[in-house]
C-alpha positions, 0 to 999 in steps of 0.5 A: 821136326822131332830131331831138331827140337831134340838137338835144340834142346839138348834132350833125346827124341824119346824124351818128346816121344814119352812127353807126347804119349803122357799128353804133355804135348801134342804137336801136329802131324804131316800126312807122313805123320812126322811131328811139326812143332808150333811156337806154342809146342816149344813154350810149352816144352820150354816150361816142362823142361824147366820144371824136370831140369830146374825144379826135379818135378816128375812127369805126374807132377808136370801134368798136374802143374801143365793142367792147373795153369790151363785152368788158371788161363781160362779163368783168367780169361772168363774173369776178363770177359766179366770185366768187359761186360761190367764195364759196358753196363757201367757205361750204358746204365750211365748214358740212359741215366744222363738221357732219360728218355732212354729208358732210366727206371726211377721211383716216382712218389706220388703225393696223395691229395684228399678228395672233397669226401675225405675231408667232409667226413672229418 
């Protein structure tokens, strides 16, 4: 609830509020409509007090960072699933090049032999 994270933190309901309305954070509601903070809320809390307290960052400087940094996780996460499938097709293309008769595509050079009318005509 909004008044125990508040007193947790050491920060007044208001400052959440305006955190809330500037979409810095989004916790979840009751029926009643009372906030319910996630563990991920409080991470997340944690980061933007850090960056008010420790580093004099402003609000539009918060969601600048806060938006950057979902990029840069979803990124990250796009560059992993790369990185997955690389690694299956490594690993495919290296099993049908041991076996193959799964399939290997190889460039086969075929020796021209004359025929008999070629060389009479020499």
């Amino acid at each position: 609830m909004i008044s125990s994270v508040a007193e947790m933190y050491g920060i007044h309901p208001q400052t959440l509020r305006l955190y809330e309305r500037e979409g810095l954070l989004k916790p979840s509601r009751t029926e009643g409509n009372t906030r319910l903070y996630t563990d991920e809320d409080l991470q997340r809390l944690e980061f933007i007090l850090s960056l008010a307290r420790d580093l004099g960052v402003n609000i539009a400087g918060m969601a600048i960072i806060l938006q950057m940094r979902e990029r840069m996780e979803e990124m990250q996460r796009q560059i992993q699933e790369f990185v997955q499938y690389i690694q299956q097709e490594v690993l495919t293309r290296a099993s049908a090049a041991a076996d193959p008769s799964k399939g290997a595509i190889v460039p086969v050079r075929r020796q021209i032999v004359p025929s008999e009318s070629s060389q009479r005509k020499r």
